[in-house]
N, C-alpha and C positions, 0 to 999 in steps of 0.2 A: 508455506502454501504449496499444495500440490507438489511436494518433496519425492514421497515416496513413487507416485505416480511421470513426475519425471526419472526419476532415477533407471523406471522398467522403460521407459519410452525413448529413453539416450542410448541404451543399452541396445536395443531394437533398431534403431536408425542408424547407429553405428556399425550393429551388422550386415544391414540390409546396403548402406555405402561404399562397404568397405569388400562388396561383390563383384568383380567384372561384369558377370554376366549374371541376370536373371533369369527365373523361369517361374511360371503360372503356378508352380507346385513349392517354391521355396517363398515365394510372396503370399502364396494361401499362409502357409507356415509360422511366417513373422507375423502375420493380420490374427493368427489368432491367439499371437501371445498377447498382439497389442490387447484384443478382446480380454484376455486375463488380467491383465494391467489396469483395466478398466472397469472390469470386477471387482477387482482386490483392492480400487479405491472410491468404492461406496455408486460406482455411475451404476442406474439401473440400468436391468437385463438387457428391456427393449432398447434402452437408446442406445448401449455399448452395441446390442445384435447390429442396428440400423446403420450404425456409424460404419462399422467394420464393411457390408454390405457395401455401402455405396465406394470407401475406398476399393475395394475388390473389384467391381464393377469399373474402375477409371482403371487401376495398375494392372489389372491384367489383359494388356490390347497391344499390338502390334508397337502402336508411336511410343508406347515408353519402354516397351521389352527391349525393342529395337535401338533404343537412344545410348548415346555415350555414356551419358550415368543414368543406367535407371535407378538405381538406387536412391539417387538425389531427389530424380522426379516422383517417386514415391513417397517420399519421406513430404515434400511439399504438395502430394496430392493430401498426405493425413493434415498437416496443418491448414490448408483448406477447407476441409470436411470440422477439422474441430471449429475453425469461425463460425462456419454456417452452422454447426449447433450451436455456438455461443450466441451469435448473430452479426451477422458483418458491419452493419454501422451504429458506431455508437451511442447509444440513446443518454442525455440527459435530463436532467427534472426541467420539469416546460412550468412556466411562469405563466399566471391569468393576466391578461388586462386590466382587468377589476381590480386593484388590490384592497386587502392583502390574497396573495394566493394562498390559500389554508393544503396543509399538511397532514393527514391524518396519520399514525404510526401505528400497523398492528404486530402481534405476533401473541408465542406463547410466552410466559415468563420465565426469568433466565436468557431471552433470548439475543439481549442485550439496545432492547426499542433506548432506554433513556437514558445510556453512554451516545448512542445512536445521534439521538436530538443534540446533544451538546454536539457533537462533532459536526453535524449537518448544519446548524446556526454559526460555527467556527468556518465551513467552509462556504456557506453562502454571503457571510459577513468578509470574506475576502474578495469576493467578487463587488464588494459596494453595492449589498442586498440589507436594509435593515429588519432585522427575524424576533419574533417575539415568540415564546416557548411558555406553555402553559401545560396543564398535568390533571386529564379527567380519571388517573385512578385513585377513586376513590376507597379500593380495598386497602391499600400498601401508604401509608403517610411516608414512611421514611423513602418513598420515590419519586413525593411532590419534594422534599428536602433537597434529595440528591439533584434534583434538576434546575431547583433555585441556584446551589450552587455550579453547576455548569454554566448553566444562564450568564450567570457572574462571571466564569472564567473566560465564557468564550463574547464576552463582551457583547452578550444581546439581552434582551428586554426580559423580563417574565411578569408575567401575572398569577397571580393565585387566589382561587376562588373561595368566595366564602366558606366559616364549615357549615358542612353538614348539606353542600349542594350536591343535588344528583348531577351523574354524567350529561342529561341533558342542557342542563342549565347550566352545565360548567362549560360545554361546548359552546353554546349562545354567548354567555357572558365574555368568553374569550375573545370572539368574534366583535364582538362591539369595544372591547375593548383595544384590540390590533388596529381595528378602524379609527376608532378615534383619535389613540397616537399613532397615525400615518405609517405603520411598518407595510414593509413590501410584502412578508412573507409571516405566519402562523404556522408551527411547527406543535401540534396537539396527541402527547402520547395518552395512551390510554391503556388499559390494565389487561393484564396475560393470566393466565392458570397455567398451573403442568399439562393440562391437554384438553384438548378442545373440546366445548361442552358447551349446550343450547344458549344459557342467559349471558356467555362470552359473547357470539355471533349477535344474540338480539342485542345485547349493547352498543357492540360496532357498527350495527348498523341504523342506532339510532345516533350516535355521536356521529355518522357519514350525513343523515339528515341534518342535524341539527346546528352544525357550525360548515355546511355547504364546500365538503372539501372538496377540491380540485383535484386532489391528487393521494392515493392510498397507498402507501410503502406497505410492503408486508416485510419487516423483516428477519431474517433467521438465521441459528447458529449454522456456522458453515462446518459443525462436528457432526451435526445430527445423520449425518450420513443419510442412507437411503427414507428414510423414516421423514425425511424434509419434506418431499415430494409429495407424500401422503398428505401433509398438513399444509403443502402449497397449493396441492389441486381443492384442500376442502375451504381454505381462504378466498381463494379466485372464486369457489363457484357459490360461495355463500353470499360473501360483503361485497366481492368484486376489491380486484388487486392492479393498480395502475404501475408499479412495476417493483425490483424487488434487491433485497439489501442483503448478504451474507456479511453475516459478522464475524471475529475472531479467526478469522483468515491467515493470521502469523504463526498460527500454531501448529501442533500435531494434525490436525487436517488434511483427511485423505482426499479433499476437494472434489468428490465428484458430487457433491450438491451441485456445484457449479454446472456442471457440465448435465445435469439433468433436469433443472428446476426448470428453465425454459422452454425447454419441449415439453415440460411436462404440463406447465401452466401457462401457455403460450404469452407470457409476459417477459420482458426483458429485464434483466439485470443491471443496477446503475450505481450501485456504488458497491462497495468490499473494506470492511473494516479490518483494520494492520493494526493493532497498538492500542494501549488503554489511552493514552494521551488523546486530545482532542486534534492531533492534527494526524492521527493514524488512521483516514480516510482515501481511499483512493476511487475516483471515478472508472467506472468499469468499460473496459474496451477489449472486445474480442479478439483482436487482433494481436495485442501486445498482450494479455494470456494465454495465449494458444502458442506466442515462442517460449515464453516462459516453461511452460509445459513440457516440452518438445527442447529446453534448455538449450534453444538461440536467443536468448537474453531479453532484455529489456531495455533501449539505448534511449529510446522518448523517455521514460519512466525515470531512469538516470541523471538525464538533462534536467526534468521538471523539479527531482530532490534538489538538486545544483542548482535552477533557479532562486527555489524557495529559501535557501541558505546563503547565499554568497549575496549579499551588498555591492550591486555592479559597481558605484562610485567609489566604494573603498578598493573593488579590484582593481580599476583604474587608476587610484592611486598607487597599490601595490607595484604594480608595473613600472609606474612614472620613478618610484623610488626606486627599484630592483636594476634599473637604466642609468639610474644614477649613483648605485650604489650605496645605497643609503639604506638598507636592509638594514634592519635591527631585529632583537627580542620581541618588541612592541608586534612589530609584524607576522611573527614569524608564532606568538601566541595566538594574533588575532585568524591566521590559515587553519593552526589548530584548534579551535574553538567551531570553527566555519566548516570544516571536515568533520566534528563530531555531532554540528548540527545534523548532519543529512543524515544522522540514524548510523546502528549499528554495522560496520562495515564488512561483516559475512555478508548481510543483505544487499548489499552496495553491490558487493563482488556477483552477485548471484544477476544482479541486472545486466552484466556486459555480455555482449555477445563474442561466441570462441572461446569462452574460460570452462573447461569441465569441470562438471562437480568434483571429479576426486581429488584436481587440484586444489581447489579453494582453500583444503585444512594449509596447508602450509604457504601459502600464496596469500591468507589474510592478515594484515599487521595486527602486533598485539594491543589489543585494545586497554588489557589494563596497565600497558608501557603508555599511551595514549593521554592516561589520565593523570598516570603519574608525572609525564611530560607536563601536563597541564597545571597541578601543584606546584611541580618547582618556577616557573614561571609565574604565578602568583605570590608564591613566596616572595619573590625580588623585590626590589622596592624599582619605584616610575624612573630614578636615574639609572640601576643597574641593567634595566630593560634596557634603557636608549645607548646606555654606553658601556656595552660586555666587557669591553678592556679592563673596568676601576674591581671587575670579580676577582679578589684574590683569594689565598690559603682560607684564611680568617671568613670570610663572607661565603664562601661553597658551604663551611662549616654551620653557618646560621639558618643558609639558604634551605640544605639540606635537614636538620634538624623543625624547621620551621612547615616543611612540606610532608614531613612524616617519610623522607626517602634516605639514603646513602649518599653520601660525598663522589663515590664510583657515579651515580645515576645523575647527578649534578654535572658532572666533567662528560660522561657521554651525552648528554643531550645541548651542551656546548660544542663539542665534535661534530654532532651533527648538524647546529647553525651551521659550526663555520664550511662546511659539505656545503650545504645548501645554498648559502651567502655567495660561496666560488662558483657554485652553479650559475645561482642567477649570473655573476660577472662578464665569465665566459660565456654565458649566452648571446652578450652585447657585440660578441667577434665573430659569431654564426660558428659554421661548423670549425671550421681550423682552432676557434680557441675552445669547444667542446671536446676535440682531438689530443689540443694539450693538454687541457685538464685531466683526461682519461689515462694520458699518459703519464702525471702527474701518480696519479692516484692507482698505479700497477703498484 
């Protein structure tokens, strides 16, 4: 996400920091590459011109020419100007009183509305929201299919309407039917074309009548580049759009959808689709994409994956036993399992802040060392986990044949327990016994 477009924008801040002194003429200079930067990744004309303008208008004035880093002060007047185009606080989906609060999904097709639904019923079922998901296109059958089946994964409700009902009555019917089994929340996709066309618009805006939504997602591929903008201002001023979704976010994605859709449709941005999986949703906040961008990381973002994956009673465990020394296999699988939950770890690395990109190639562990770690530790049987010592010649042999690995790959990933094992130990003496360990291990 927004790769390329950090890339020229690190590039820029590090020159522009990396100044003693400033001048009005070398900061015009760097603003208008940033302006190409923002070009070259899909943000329209006007908003890149406006953006550029107003940083210009703050950096070039006495208080930051003058300051001990202008440079710094610069580089965080851009990441200020880029929130306020994002929007500085962050909006999510408001809930009616009345339940259920109905959902309506629009966009064009392809755009990824009914991956969409299943992930938005995954993430509001986390929150202890009960969601029921139902399917008025009636062009596309294999999309009422694919969304039973999310329904199912992401553990909410669905309904399916009779055949041969029109959108109207598929809207109604869904409605009375969310009512009657008490869901919080109705989640109602509805059908896309390749581009936008009169009896598209007259449908969505009779599916908005008809099952009383509260709330209209428009949402859109985050590839479409500039081309979004056009079909975000004809959403907004057609059906009326209560706020807006970029999908496929993980990808090649030169991201200045992002960075233009809400100027463009004065509606805010609230979620950003990461991942075909149902949990590759991330609620949208301008604050923590505009470091991203600008590649001062992401450390809430970091923290939240680490929530979502670590079992705090088992870390407490972990602990209680790493004090006691009682570290085993068992453990030392279940960390590796817990680290591969939180997603692919280039991405991981790409969240911390102070890490350069051109660092990361060699600064990211190998992930398909990761997996294989993870085989041979399946391999074992429940006593050779709990007790490494009974592994000998004969059982690396099995272990290793059994996990599809080498006997070498077997013995170093026991080197590195017992690494780690000493680690926790000497942790228990503070720093003097991390000192001998260090020294230990010259």
């Amino acid at each position: 996400m927004f790769e390329a477009l950090t890339d020229r924008l690190q590039g820029i801040a590090k020159r522009l920091t990396g100044q003693g002194k400033l001048t009005p003429e070398n900061i015009r200079e760097s603003l208008r590459d940033v302006r190409r930067a923002l070009l070259e990744a899909d943000v329209e004309v006007a908003v890149a011109r406006d953006l550029v303008a107003r940083v210009e208008a703050r950096a070039v004035g006495d208080e930051v020419l003058r300051s001990l880093t202008p440079g710094q002060q610069v580089v965080g007047i851009v990441r200020e100007e880029l929130e306020s185009l994002l929007g500085h606080a962050p909006v999510t989906l408001a809930g009616s009183p009345h339940v259920p609060t109905v959902v309506l999904l629009a966009g064009l097709q392809g755009s990824g509305k009914t991956t969409f639904a299943g992930k938005l019923a995954r993430w509001l079922g986390g929150r202890d929201k009960r969601v029921m998901l139902a399917s008025a296109d009636v062009h596309r059958p294999a999309a009422i299919d694919q969304l039973a089946r999310l329904a199912g994964m992401a553990e909410a409700g669905f309904w399916r309407a009779p055949e041969g009902a029109a959108p109207e009555a598929i809207a109604g019917g869904a409605l009375d039917e969310a009512r009657r089994r008490g869901f919080d929340f109705l989640v109602l996709d509805s059908a896309g074309r390749l581009q936008i066309d009169e009896p598209m618009m007259a449908e969505l805006e009779t599916l908005r009548r008809a099952s009383r939504a509260h709330q209209v997602l428009l949402v859109m591929d985050g590839m479409t580049g500039q081309e979004a903008v056009r079909v975000g201002r004809a959403f907004a001023g057609r059906v009326g759009v209560d706020g807006l979704v970029l999908t496929k976010m993980d990808g090649d994605a030169r991201g200045g959808a992002a960075l233009s859709l809400r100027q463009a449709t004065g509606k805010p941005i609230l979620f950003l689709g990461v991942g075909e999986k149902l949990d590759g949703l991330e609620a949208f906040d301008a604050a923590r994409i505009a470091g991203r961008i600008l590649g001062m990381g992401d450390i809430v973002g970091l923290v939240e994956k680490a929530r979502a994956a670590v079992d705090e009673q088992q870390a407490r465990r972990l602990v209680e036993r790493a004090r006691k020394s009682e570290f085993t296999l068992e453990d030392f699988l279940g960390q590796l399992q817990q680290v591969r939950k939180m997603g692919p770890l280039d991405e991981l690395m790409k969240l911390m802040p102070g890490v350069p990109r051109q660092a990361l190639a060699g600064a990211v562990p190998d992930e398909g060392k990761l997996r294989r770690y993870e085989a041979i530790l399946l391999s074992m049987t429940p006593r050779e986990r709990r007790l490494p010592r009974v592994i000998d010649g004969s059982r690396r042999r099995r272990i290793a044949a059994g996990s599809g690995t080498t006997v070498t790959e077997v013995n170093r990933l026991l080197k590195d327990y017992d690494q780690a094992r000493a680690l926790m130990k000497q942790m228990r003496h503070g720093p003097r016994g991390l000192a001998s360990l260090r020294g230990r291990m010259r």
